[in-house]
PQR file with spaces between the fields and no chain letter, atoms N, CA, C, O and H, PARSE charges and radii, in Angstrom:
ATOM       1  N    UNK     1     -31.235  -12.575   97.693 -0.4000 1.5000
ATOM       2  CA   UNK     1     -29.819  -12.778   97.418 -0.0000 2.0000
ATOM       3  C    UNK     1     -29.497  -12.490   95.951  0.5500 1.7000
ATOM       4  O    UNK     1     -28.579  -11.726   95.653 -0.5500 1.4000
ATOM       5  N    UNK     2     -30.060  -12.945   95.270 -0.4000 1.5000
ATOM       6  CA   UNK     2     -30.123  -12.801   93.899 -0.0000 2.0000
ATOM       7  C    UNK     2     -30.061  -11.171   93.024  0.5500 1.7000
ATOM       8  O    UNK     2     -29.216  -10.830   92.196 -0.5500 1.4000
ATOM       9  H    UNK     2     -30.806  -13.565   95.511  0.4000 1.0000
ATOM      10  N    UNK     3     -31.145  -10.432   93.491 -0.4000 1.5000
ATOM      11  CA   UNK     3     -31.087   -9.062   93.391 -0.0000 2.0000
ATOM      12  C    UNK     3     -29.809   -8.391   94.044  0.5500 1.7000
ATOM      13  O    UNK     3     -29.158   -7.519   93.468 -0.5500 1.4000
ATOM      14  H    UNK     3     -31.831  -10.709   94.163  0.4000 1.0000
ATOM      15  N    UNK     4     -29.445   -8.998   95.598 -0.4000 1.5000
ATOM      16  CA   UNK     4     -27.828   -8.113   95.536 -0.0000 2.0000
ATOM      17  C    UNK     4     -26.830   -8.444   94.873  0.5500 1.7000
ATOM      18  O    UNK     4     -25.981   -7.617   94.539 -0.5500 1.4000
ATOM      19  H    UNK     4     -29.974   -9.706   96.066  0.4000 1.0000
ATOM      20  N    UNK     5     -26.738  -10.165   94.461 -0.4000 1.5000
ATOM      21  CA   UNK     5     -25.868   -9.845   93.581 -0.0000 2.0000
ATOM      22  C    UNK     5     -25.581   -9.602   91.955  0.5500 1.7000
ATOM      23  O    UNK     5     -24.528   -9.861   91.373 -0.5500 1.4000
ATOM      24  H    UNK     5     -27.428  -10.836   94.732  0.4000 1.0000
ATOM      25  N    UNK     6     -26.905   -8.982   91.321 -0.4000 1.5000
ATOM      26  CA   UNK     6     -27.063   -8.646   90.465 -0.0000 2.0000
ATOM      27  C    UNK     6     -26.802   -7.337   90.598  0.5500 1.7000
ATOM      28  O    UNK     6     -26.237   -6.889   89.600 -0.5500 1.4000
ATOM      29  H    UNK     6     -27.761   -8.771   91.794  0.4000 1.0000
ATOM      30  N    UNK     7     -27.066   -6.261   91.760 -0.4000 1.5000
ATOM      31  CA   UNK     7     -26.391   -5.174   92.211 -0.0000 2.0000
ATOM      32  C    UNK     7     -24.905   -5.093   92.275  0.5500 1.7000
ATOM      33  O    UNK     7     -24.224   -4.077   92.134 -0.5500 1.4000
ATOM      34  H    UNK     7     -27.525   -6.625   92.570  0.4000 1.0000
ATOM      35  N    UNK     8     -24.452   -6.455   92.538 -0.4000 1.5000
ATOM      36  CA   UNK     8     -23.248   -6.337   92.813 -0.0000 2.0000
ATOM      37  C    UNK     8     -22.267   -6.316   91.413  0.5500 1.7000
ATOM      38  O    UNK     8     -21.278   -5.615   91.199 -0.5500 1.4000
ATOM      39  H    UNK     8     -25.005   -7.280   92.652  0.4000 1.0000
ATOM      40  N    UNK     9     -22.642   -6.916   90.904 -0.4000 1.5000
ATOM      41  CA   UNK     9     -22.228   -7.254   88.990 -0.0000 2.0000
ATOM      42  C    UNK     9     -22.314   -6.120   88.707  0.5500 1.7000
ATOM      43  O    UNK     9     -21.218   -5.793   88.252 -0.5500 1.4000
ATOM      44  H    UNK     9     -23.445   -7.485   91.077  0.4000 1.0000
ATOM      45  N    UNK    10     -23.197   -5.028   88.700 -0.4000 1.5000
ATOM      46  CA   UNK    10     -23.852   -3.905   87.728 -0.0000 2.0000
ATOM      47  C    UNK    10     -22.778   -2.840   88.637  0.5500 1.7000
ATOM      48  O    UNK    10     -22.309   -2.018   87.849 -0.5500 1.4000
ATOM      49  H    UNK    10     -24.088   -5.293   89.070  0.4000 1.0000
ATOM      50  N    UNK    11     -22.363   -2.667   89.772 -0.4000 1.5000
ATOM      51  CA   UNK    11     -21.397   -2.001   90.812 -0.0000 2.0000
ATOM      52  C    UNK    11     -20.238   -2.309   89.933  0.5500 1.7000
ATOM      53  O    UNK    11     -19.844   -1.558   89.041 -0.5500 1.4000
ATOM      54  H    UNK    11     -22.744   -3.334   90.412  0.4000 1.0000
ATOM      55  N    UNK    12     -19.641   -3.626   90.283 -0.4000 1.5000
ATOM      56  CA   UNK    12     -18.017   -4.161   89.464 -0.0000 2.0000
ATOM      57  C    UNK    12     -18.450   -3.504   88.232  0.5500 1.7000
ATOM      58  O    UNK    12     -17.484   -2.752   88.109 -0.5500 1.4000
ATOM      59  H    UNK    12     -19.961   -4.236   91.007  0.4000 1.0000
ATOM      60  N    UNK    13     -19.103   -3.272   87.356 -0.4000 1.5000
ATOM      61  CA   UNK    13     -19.066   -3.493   86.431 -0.0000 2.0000
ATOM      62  C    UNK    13     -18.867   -1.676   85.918  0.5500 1.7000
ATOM      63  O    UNK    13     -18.086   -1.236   85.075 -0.5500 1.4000
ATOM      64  H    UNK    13     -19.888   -3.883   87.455  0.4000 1.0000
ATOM      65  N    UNK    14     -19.700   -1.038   86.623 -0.4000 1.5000
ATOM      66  CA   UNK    14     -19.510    0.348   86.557 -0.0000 2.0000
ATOM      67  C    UNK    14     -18.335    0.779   86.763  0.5500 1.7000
ATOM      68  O    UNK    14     -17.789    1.335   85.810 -0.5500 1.4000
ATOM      69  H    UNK    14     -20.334   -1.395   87.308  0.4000 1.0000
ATOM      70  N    UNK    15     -17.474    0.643   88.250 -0.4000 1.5000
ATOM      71  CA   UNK    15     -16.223    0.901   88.707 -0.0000 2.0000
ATOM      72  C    UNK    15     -15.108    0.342   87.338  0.5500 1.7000
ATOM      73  O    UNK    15     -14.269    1.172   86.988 -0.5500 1.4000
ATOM      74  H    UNK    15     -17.918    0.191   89.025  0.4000 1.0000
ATOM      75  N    UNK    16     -15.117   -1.002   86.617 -0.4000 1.5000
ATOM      76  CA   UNK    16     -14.348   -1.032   85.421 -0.0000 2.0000
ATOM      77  C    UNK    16     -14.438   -0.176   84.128  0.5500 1.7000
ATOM      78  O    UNK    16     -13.591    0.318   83.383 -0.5500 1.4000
ATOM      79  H    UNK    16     -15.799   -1.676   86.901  0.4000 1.0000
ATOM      80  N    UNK    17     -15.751   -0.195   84.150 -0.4000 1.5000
ATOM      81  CA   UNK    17     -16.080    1.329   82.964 -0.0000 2.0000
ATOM      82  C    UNK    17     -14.726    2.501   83.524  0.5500 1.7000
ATOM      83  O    UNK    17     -13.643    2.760   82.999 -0.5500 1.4000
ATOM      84  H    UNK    17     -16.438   -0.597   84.755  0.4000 1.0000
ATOM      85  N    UNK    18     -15.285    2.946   84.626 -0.4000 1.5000
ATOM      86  CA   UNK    18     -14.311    4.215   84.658 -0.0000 2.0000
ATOM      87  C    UNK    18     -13.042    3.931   84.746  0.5500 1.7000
ATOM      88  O    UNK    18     -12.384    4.959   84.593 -0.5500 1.4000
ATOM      89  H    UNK    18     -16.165    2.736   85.053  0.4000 1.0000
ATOM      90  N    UNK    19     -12.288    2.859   84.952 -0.4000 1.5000
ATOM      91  CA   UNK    19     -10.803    2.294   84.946 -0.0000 2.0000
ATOM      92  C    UNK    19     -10.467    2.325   83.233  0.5500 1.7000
ATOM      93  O    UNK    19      -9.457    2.776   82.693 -0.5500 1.4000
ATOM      94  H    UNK    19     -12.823    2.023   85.076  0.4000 1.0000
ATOM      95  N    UNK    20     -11.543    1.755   82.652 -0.4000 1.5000
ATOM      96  CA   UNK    20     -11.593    1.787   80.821 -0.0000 2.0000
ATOM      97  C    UNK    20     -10.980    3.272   80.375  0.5500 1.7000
ATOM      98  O    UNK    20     -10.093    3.714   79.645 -0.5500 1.4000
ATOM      99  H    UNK    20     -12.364    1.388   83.091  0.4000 1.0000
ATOM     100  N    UNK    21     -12.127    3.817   81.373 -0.4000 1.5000
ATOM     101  CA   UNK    21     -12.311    5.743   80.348 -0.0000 2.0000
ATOM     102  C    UNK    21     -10.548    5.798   81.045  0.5500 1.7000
ATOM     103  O    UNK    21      -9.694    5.635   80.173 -0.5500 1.4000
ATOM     104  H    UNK    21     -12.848    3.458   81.966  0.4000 1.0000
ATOM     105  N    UNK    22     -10.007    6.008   82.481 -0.4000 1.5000
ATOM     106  CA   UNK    22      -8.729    6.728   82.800 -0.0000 2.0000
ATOM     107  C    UNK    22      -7.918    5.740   81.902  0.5500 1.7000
ATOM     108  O    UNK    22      -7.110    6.421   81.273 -0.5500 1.4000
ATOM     109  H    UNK    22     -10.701    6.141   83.189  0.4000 1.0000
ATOM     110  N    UNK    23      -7.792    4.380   81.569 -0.4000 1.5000
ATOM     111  CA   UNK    23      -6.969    3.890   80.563 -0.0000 2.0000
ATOM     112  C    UNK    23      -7.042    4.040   79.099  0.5500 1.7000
ATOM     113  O    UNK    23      -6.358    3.525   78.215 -0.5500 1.4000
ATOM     114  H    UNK    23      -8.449    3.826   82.081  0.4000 1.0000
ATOM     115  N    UNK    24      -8.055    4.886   79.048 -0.4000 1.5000
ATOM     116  CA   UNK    24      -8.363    5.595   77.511 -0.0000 2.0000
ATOM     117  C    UNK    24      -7.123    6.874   77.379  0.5500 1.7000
ATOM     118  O    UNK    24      -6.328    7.230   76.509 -0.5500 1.4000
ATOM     119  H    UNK    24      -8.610    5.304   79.767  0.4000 1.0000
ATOM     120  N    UNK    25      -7.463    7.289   78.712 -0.4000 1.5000
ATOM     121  CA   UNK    25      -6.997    8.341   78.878 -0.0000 2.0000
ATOM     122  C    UNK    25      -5.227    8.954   78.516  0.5500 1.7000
ATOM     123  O    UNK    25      -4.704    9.828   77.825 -0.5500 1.4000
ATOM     124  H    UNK    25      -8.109    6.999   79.418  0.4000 1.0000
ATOM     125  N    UNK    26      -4.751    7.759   79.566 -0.4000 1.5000
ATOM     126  CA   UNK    26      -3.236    7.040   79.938 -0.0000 2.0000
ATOM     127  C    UNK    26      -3.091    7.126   78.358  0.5500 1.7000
ATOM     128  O    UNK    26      -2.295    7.887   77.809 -0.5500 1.4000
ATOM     129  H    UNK    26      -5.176    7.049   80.127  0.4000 1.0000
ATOM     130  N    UNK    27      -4.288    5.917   77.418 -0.4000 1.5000
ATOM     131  CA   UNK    27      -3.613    5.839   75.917 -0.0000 2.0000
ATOM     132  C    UNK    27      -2.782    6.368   75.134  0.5500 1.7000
ATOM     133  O    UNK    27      -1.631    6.128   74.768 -0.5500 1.4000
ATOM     134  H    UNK    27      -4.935    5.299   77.864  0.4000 1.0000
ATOM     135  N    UNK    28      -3.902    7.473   74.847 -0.4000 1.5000
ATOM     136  CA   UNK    28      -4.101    9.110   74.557 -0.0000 2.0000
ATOM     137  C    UNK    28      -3.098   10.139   75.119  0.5500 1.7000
ATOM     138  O    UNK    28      -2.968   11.203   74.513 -0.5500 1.4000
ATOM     139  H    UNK    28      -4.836    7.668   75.145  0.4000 1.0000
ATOM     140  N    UNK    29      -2.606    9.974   75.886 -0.4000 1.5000
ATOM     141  CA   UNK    29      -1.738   10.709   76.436 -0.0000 2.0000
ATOM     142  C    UNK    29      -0.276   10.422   76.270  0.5500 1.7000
ATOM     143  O    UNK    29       0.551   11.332   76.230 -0.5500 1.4000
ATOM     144  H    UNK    29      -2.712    9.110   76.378  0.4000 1.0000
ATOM     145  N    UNK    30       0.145    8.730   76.143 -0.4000 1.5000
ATOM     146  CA   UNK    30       1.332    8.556   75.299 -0.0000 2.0000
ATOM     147  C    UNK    30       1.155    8.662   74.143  0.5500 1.7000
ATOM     148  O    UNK    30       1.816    9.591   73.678 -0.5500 1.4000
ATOM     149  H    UNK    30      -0.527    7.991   76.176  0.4000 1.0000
ATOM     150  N    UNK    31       0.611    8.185   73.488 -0.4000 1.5000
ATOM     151  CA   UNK    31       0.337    8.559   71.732 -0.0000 2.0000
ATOM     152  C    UNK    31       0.159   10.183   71.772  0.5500 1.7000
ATOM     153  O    UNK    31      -0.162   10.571   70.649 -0.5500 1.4000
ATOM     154  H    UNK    31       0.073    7.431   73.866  0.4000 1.0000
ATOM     155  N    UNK    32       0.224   10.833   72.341 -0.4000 1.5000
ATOM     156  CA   UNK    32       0.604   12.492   72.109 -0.0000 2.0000
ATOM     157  C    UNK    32       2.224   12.684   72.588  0.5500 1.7000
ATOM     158  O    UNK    32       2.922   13.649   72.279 -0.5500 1.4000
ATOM     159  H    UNK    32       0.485   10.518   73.253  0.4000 1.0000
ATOM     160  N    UNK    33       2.571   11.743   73.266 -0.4000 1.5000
ATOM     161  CA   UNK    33       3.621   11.790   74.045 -0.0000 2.0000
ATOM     162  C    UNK    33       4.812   11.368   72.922  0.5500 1.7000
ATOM     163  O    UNK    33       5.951   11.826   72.830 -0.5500 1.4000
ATOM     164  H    UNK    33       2.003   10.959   73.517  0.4000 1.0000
ATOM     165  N    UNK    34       4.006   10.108   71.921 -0.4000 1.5000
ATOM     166  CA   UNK    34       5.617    9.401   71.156 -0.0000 2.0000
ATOM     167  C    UNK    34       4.939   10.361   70.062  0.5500 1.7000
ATOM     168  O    UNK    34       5.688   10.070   69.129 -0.5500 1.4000
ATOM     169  H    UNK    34       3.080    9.736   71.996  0.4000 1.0000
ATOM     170  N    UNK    35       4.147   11.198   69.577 -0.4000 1.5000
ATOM     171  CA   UNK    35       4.074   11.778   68.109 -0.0000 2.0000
ATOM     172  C    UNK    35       5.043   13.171   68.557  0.5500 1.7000
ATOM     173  O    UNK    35       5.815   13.603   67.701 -0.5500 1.4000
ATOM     174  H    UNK    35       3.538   11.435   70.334  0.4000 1.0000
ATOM     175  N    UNK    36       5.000   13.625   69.460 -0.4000 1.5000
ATOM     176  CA   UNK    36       5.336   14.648   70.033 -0.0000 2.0000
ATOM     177  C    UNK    36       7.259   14.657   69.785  0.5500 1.7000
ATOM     178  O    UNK    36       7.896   15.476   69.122 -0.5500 1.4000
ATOM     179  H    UNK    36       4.373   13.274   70.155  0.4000 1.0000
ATOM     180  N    UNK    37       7.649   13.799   70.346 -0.4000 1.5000
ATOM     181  CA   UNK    37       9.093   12.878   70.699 -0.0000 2.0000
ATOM     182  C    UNK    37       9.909   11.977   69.868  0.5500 1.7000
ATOM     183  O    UNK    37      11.064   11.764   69.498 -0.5500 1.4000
ATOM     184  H    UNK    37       7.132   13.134   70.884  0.4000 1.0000
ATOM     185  N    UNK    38       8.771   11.587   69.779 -0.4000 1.5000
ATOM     186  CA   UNK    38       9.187   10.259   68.468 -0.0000 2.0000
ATOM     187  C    UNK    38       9.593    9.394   69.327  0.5500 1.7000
ATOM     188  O    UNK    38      10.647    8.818   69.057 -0.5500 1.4000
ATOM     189  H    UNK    38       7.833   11.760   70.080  0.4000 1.0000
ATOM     190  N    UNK    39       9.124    9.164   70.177 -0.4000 1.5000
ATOM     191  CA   UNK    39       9.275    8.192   71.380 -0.0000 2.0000
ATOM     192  C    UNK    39       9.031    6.759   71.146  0.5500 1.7000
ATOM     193  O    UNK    39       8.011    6.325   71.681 -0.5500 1.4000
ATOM     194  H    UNK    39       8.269    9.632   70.397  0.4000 1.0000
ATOM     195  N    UNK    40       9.817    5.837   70.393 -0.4000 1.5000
ATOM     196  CA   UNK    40       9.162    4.432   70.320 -0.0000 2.0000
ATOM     197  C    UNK    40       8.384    3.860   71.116  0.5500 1.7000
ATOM     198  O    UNK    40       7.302    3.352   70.823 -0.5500 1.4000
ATOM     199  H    UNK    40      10.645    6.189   69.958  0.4000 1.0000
ATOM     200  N    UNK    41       8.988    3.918   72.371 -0.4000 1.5000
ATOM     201  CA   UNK    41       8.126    3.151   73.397 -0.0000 2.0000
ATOM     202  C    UNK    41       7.225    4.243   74.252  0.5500 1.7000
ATOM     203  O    UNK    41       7.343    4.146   75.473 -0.5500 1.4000
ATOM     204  H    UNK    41       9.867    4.330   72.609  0.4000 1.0000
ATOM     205  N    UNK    42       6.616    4.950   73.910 -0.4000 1.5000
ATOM     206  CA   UNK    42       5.600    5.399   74.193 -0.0000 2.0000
ATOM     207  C    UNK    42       4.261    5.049   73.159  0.5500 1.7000
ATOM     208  O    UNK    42       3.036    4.942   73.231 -0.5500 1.4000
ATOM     209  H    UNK    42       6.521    5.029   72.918  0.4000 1.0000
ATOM     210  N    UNK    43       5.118    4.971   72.379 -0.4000 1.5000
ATOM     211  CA   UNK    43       3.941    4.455   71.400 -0.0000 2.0000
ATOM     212  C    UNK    43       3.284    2.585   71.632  0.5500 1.7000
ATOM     213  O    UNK    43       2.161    2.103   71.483 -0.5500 1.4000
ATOM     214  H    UNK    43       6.112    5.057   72.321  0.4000 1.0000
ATOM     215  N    UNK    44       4.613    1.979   72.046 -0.4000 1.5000
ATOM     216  CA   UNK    44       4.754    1.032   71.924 -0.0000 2.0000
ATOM     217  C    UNK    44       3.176    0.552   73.483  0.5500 1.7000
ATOM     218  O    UNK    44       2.119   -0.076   73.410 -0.5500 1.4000
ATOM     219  H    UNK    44       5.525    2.371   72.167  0.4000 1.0000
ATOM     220  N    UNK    45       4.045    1.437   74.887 -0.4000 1.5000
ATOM     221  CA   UNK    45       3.204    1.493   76.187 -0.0000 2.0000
ATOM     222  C    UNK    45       1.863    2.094   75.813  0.5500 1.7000
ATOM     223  O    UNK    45       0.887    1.697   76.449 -0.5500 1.4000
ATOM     224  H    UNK    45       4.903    1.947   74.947  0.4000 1.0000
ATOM     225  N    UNK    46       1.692    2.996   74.866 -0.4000 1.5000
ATOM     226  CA   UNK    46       0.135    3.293   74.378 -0.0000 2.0000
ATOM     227  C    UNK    46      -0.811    2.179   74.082  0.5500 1.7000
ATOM     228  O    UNK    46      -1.940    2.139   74.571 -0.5500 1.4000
ATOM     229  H    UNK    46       2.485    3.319   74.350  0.4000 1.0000
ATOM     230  N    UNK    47      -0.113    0.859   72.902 -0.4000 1.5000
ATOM     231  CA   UNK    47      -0.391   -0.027   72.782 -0.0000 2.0000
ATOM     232  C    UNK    47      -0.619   -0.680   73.612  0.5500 1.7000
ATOM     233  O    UNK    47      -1.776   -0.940   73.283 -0.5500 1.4000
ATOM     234  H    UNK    47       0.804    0.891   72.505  0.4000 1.0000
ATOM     235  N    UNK    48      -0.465   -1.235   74.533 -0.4000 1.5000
ATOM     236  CA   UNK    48      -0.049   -2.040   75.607 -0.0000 2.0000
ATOM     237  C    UNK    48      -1.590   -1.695   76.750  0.5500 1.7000
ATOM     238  O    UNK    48      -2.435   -2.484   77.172 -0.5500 1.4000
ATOM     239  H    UNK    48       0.476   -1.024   74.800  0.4000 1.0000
ATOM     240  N    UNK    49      -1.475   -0.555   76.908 -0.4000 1.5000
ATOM     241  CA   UNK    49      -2.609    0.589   77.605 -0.0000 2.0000
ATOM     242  C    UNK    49      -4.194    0.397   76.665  0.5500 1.7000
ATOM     243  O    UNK    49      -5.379    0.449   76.995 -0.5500 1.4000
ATOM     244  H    UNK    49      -0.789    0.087   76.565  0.4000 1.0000
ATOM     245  N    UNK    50      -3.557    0.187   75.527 -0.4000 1.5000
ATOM     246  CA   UNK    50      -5.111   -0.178   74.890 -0.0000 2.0000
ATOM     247  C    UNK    50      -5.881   -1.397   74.584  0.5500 1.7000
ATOM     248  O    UNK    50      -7.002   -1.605   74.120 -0.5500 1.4000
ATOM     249  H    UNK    50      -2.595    0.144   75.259  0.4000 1.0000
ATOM     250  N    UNK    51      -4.678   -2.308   75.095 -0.4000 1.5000
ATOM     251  CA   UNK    51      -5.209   -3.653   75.326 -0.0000 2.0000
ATOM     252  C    UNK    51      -5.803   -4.042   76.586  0.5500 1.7000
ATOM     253  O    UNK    51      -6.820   -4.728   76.686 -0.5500 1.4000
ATOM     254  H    UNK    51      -3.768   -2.139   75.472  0.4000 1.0000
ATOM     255  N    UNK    52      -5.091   -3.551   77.590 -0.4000 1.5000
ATOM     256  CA   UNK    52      -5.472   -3.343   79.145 -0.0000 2.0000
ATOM     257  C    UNK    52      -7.093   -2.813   79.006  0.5500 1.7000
ATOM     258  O    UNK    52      -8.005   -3.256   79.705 -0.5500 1.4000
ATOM     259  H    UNK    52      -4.265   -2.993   77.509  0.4000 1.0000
ATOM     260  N    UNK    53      -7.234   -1.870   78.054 -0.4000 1.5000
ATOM     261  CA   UNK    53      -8.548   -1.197   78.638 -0.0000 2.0000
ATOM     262  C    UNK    53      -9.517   -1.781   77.621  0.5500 1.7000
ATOM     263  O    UNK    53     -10.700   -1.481   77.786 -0.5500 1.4000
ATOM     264  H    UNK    53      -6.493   -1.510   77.487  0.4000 1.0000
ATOM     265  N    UNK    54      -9.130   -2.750   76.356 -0.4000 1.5000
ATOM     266  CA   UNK    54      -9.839   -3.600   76.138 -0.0000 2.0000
ATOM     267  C    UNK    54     -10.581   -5.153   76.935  0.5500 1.7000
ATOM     268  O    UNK    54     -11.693   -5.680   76.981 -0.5500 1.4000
ATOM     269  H    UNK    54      -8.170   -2.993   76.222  0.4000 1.0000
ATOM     270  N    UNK    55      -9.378   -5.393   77.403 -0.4000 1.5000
ATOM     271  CA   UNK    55      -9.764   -6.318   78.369 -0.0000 2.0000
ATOM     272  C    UNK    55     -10.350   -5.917   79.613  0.5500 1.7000
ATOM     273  O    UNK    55     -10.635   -6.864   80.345 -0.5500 1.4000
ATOM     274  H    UNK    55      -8.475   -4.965   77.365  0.4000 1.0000
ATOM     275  N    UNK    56     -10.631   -4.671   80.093 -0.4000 1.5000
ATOM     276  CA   UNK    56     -11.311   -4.039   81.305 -0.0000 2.0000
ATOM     277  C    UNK    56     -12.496   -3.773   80.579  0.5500 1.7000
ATOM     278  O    UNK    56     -13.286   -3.259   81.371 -0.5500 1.4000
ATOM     279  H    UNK    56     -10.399   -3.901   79.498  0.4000 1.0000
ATOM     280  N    UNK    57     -12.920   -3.858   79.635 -0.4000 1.5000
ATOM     281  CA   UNK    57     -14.125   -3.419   78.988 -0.0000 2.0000
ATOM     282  C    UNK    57     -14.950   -4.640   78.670  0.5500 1.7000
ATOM     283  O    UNK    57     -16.173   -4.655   78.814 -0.5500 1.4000
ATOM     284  H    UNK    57     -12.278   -4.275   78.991  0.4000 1.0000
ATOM     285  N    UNK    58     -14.117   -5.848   78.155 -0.4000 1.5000
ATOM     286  CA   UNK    58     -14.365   -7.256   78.426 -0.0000 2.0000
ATOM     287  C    UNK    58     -15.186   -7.906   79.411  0.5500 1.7000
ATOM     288  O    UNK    58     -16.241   -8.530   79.298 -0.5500 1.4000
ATOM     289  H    UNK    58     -13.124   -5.835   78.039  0.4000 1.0000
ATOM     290  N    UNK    59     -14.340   -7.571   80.576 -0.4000 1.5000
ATOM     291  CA   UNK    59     -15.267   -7.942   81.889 -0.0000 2.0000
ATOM     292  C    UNK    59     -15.833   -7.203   81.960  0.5500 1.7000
ATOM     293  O    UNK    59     -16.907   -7.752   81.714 -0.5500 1.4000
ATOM     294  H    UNK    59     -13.483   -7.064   80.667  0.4000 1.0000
ATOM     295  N    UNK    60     -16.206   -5.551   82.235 -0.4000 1.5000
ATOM     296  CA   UNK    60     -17.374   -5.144   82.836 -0.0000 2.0000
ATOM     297  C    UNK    60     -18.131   -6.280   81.352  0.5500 1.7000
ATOM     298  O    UNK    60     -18.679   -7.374   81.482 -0.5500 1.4000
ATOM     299  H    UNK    60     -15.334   -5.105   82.435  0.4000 1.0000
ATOM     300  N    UNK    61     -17.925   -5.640   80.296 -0.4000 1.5000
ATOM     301  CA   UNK    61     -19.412   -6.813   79.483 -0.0000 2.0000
ATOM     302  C    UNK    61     -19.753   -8.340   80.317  0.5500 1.7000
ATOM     303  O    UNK    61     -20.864   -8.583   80.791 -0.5500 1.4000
ATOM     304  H    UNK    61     -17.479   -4.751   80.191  0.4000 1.0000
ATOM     305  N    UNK    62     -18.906   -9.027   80.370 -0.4000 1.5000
ATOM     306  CA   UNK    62     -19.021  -10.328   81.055 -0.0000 2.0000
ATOM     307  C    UNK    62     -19.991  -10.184   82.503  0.5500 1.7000
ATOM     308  O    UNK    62     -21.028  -10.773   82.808 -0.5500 1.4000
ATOM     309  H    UNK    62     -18.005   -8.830   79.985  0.4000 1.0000
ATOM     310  N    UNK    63     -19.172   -9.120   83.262 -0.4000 1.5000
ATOM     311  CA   UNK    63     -20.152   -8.572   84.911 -0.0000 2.0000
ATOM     312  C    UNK    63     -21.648   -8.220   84.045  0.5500 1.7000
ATOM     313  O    UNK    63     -22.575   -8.919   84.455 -0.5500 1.4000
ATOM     314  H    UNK    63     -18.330   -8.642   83.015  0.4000 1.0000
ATOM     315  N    UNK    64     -21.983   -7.369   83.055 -0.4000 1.5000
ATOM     316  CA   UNK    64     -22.912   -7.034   82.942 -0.0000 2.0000
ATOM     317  C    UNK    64     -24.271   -8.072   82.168  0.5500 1.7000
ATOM     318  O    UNK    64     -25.494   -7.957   82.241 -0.5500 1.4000
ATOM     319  H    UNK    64     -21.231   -6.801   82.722  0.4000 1.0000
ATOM     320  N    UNK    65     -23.402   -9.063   81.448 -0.4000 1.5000
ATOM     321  CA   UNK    65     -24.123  -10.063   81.014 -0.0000 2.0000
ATOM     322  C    UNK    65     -24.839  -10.982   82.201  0.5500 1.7000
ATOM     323  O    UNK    65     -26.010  -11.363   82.212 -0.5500 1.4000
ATOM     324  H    UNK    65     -22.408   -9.157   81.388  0.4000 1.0000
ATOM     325  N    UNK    66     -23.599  -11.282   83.404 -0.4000 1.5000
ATOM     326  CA   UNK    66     -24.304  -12.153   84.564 -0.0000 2.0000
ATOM     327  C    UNK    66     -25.142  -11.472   85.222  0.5500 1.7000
ATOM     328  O    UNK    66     -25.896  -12.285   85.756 -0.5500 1.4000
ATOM     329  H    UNK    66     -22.648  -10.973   83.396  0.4000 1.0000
ATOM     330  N    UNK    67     -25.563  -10.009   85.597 -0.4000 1.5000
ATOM     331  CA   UNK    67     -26.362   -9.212   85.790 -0.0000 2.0000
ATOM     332  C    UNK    67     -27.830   -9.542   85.410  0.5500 1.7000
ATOM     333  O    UNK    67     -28.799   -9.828   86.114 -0.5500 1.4000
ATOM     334  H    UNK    67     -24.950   -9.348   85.163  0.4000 1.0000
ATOM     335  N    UNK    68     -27.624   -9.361   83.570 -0.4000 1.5000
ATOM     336  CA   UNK    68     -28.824   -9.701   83.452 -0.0000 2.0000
ATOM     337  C    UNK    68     -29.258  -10.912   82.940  0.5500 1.7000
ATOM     338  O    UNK    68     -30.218  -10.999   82.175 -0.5500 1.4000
ATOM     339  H    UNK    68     -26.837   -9.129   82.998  0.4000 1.0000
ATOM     340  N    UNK    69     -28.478  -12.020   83.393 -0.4000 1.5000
ATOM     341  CA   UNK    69     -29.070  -13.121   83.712 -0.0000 2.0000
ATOM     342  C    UNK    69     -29.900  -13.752   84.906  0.5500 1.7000
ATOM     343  O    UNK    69     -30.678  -14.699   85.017 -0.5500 1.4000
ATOM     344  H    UNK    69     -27.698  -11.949   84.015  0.4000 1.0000
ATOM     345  N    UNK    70     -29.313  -12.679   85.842 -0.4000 1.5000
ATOM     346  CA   UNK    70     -29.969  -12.697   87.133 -0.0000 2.0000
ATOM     347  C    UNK    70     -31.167  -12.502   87.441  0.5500 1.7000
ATOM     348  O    UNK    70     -31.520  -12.565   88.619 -0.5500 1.4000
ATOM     349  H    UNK    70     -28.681  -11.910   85.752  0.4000 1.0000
């Protein structure tokens, strides 16, 4: 039991990595969007997008710590 759900942590934990990288992405893509425009709130939703994918980067660490406690 133990080994699957240490599989299972290291799974969640991968699938949030790549939610991180496409919300890297999203970032990056308004911050070209408000330099481009001068778009306040694109800059503003860039921000916003880089906290999101801080805190998705958060937990996978957290999933990956109970992993290898397992």
């Amino acid at each position: 039991m133990k080994n699957t759900m240490t599989a299972a942590f290291y799974d969640l934990a991968d699938r949030l990595d790549a939610i991180s990288e496409e919300l890297a992405e999203l970032a990056l893509d308004h911050l070209r969007n408000a330099l481009e425009s001068g778009d306040q709130s694109a800059a503003a939703a860039e921000k916003r997008l880089t906290r999101a994918r801080r805190a998705v980067e958060k937990a996978s660490g957290l999933l990956r710590d109970l992993g290898d406690a397992g």
